[in-house]
N, C-alpha and C positions, 0 to 999 in steps of 0.2 A: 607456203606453210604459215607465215606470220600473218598474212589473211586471214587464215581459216581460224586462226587463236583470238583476232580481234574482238567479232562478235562474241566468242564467248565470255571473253574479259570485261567487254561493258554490258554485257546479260548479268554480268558475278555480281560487277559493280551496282549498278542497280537494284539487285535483291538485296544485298549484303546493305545497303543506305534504307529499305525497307527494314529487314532485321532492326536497324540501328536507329531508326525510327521512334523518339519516345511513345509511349501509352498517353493516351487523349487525356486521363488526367493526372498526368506529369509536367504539363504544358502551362502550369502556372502557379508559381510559386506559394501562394498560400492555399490553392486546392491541397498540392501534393504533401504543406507542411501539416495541414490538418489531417489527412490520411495517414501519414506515415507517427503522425500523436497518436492516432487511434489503435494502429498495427502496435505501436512502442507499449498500449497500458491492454490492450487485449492478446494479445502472444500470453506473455509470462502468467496473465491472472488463469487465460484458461488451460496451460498447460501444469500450472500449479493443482487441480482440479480442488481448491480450495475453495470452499462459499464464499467467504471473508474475503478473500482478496474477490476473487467474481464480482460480488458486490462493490467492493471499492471501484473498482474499474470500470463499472457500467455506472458508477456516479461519476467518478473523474474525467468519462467520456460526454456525459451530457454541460458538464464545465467546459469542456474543452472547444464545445458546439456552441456555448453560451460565447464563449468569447471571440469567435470568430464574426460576427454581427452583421454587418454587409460584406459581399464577396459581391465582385464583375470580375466576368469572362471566366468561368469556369466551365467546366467541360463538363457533359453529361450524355447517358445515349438514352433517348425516351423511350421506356420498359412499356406503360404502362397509361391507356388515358380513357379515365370512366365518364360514363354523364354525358352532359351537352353544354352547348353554349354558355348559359346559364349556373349550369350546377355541374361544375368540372373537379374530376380529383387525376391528377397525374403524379407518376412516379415518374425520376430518373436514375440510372445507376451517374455514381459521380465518383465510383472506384470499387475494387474488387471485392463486391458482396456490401457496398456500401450504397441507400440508394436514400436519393431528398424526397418529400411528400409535399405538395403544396396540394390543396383543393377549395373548392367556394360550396360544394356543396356540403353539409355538416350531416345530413343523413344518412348520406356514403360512410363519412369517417365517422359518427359514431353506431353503427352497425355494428352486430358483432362482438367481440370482445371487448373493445374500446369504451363502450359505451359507459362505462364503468368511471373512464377517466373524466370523463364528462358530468354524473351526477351528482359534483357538490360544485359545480362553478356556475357562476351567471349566466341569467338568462337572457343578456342584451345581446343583440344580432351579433355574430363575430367578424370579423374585419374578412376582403376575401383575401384566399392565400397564391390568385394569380392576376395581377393587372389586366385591365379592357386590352394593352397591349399585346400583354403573353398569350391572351387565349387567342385575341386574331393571329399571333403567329403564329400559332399551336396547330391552325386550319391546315397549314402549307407543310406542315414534318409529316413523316412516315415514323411509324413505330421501329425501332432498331434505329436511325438518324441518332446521329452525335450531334448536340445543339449547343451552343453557346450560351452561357445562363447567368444572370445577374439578379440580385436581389439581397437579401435579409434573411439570415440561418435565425431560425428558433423567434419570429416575430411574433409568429401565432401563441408559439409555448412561453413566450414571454408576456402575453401582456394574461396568462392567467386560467385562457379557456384551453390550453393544449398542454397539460401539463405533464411531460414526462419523469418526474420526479415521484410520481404514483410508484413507477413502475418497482420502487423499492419498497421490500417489505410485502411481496409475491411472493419469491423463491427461489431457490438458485434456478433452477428451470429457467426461469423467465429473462433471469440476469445475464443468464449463458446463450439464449437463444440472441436476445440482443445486440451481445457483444461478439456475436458469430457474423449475424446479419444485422448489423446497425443502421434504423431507417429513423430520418430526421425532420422536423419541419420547417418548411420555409416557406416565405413571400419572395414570391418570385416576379421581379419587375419587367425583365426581359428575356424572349427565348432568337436566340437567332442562328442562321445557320453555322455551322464551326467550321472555320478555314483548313 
């Protein structure tokens, strides 16, 4: 009889060490401090259903992205990869309903809606937003692949040509869509696979 309870008890064991298993981006301290800054000023603004505060929140979110500057080894699962060799824009989710944007091609991202953020800024080529590195490692992922990622939050939006700061003085619309789905951009140095 105590045979037969074995295997079930290290079958338990084993799912129960999966359950208990963190979330991929749990896994590093300043990924998960930065998500859970964002969870801490978007909760209360959008269940306030206040403009005022909405908007505060979706500025104190794009500070909060300003201040985290380089990040290595953070967890991401690639959503999302347009373009070619050349002119590449990929998304990753980097936490729940939170995803990075880096790309080199600038016709992809300013398409569309965007384009808008783009017509009063320079017109000197923009820096690219994935290293010769990242994109040859980018060849080897599969789309859904949890990747390990290093780089530089908000490189692009900072030096001027990606300026999220626009996005105030929209509408609560815009403020609220935001800070539901908050997508960011980054220089991303390195992708590699996540252990």
């Amino acid at each position: 009889m105590i045979t037969g309870r074995r295997p079930f008890l290290l079958g338990s064991l084993a799912l129960g060490g999966c359950i208990f298993d963190r979330a991929y981006y749990q896994k590093n301290a300043q990924q998960k401090a930065f998500l859970d800054g964002l969870q801490a000023l978007a909760k209360p603004a959008l269940a306030s259903n206040n403009p005022l505060q909405i908007e505060e929140a979706a500025k104190q979110s794009l500070t909060l992205a300003s201040n985290v500057a380089a990040f290595a080894d953070w967890r991401g699962i690639l959503k999302v990869v347009d373009g070619n060799a050349q002119n590449v824009a990929v998304t990753l989710d980097i936490g729940p309903q939170v995803s990075l944007y880096a790309f080199n091609d600038w016709a992809l991202a300013m398409a569309g809606s965007v384009a808008d953020l783009f017509s009063a800024r320079s017109r000197q080529s923009a820096p690219p937003g994935l290293s010769d590195g990242a994109i040859a490692a980018l060849k080897t992922f599969r789309l859904g692949q949890t990747v390990s990622i290093s780089g530089r939050m908000g490189e692009i939006a900072g030096s001027g040509l990606f300026d999220l700061s626009r996005l105030f003085g929209k509408g609560d619309t815009d403020n609220r869509q935001f800070l539901l789905i908050p997508r960011f951009v980054a220089r991303l140095e390195t992708l590699a696979p996540a252990d």
